[in-house]
N, C-alpha and C positions, 0 to 999 in steps of 0.2 A: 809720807806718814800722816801729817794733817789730814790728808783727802780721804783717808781710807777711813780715820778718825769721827768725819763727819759727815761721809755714806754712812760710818753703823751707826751714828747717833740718829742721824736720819732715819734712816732703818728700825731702829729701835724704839723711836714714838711714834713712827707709821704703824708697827704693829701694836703697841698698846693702846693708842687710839681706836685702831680696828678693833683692838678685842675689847675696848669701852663701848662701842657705839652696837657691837653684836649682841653684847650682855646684854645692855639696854632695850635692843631689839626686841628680845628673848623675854624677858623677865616683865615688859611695859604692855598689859594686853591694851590699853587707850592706844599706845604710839601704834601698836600694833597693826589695830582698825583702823585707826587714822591713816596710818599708808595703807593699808590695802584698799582703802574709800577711795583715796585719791588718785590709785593706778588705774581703780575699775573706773572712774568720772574720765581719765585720761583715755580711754581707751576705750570708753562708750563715745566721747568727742572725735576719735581718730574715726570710727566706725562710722559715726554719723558723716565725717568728710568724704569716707571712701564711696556711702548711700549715693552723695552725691553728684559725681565726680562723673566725666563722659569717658569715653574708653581712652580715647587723647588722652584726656589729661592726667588719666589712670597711668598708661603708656608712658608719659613721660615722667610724671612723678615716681615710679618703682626705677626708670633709668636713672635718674637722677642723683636717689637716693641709695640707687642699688642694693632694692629692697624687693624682692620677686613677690612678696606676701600681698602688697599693694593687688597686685592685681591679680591673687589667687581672692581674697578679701571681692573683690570686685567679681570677677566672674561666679561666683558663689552667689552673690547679691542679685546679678542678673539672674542666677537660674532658680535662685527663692523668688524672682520678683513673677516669674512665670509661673511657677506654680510645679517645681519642680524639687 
């Protein structure tokens, strides 16, 4: 009975926390742009690695992370970089 006791408590500030932190989301347009700033800087940096990167090490970074995008990201890059 304990354990079951303090799953739902558990349970229970996981989801008021969650629904603190969505309001917040919601209602904060600063917080807002501040994350979406920092996804797109995240994700202008992942892009710029991928610019870089040889098909190797394309190759093995999408095996790795078992991420197929790596090297759709990649092959795209080559066919902008031609002119295509």
């Amino acid at each position: 009975m304990h354990k079951v006791a303090t799953a739902l408590a558990v349970g229970g500030v996981a989801i008021v926390a969650g629904s603190l932190v969505g309001y917040k989301i919601a209602t904060d347009k600063e917080l807002r742009d501040y994350l979406v700033r920092n996804l797109q800087d995240a994700f202008n940096i992942s892009k710029r690695k991928v610019t870089g990167m040889t098909e190797d090490v394309a190759m093995r970074t999408a095996r790795m992370t078992r991420n197929p995008k790596i090297n759709q990201d990649w092959v795209e890059n080559q066919w902008e970089a031609i002119g295509y």
